[in-house]
C-alpha positions as CSV (number, residue, x, y, z in Angstrom):
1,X,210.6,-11.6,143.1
2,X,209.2,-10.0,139.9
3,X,209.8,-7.4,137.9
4,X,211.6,-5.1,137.4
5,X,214.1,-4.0,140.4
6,X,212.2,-6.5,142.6
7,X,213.7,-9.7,141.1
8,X,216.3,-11.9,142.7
9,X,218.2,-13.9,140.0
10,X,220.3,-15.5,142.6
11,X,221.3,-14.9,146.3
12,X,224.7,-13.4,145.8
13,X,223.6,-10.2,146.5
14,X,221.7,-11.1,149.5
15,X,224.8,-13.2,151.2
16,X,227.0,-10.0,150.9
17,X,225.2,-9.1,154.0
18,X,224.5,-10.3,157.6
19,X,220.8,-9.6,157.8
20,X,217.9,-11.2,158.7
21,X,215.8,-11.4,155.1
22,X,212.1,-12.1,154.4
23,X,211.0,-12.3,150.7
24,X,208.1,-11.6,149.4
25,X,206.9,-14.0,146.7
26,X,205.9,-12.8,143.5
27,X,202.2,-11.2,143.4
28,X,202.2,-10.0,139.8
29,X,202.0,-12.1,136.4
30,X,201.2,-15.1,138.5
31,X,198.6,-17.2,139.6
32,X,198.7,-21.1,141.1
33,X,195.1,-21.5,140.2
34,X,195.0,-20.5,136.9
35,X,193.2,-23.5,134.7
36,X,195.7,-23.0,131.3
37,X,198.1,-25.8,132.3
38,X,201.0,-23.2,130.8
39,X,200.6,-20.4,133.0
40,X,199.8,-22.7,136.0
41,X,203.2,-24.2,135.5
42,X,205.2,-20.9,135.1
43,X,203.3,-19.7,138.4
44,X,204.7,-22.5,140.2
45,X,208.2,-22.3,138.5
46,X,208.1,-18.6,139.9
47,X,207.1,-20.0,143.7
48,X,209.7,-22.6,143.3
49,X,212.8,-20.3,142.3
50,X,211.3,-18.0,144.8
51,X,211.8,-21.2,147.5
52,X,215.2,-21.9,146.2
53,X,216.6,-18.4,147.1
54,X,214.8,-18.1,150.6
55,X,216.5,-21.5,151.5
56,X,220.1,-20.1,150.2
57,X,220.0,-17.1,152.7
58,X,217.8,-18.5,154.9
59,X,215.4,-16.1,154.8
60,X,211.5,-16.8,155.3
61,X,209.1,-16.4,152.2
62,X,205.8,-14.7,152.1
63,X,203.0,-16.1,149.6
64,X,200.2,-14.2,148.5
65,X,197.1,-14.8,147.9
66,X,196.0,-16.1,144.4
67,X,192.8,-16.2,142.7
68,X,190.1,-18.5,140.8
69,X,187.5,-17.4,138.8
């Protein structure tokens, strides 16, 4: 879901075919743990649309890791 080729603005592409989908949540430019409130929030904002387009096509999402230091 980021970057480049890799992001999904929406799900039409996706529905234009009858296949079983599993995406891949972002794992770049993000991170859930991150103690600056701003970047915290855009890292869920990211998961979230990431959700939103799983649950249009049905497709199952897979988080990765994030880190604290």
């Amino acid at each position: 879901m980021d970057g480049d080729h890799h992001h999904l603005e929406n799900a039409d592409l996706v529905l234009q075919n009858s296949c079983w989908y599993t995406i891949h949540a972002s794992i770049r430019g993000s991170n859930l743990a991150s103690l600056p409130e701003p970047i915290r929030r855009a890292s869920v904002d990211m998961m979230v649309s990431c959700f939103a387009i799983a649950v249009n096509v049905g497709a199952l999402v897979v988080p990765h890791p994030f880190f604290f230091k």
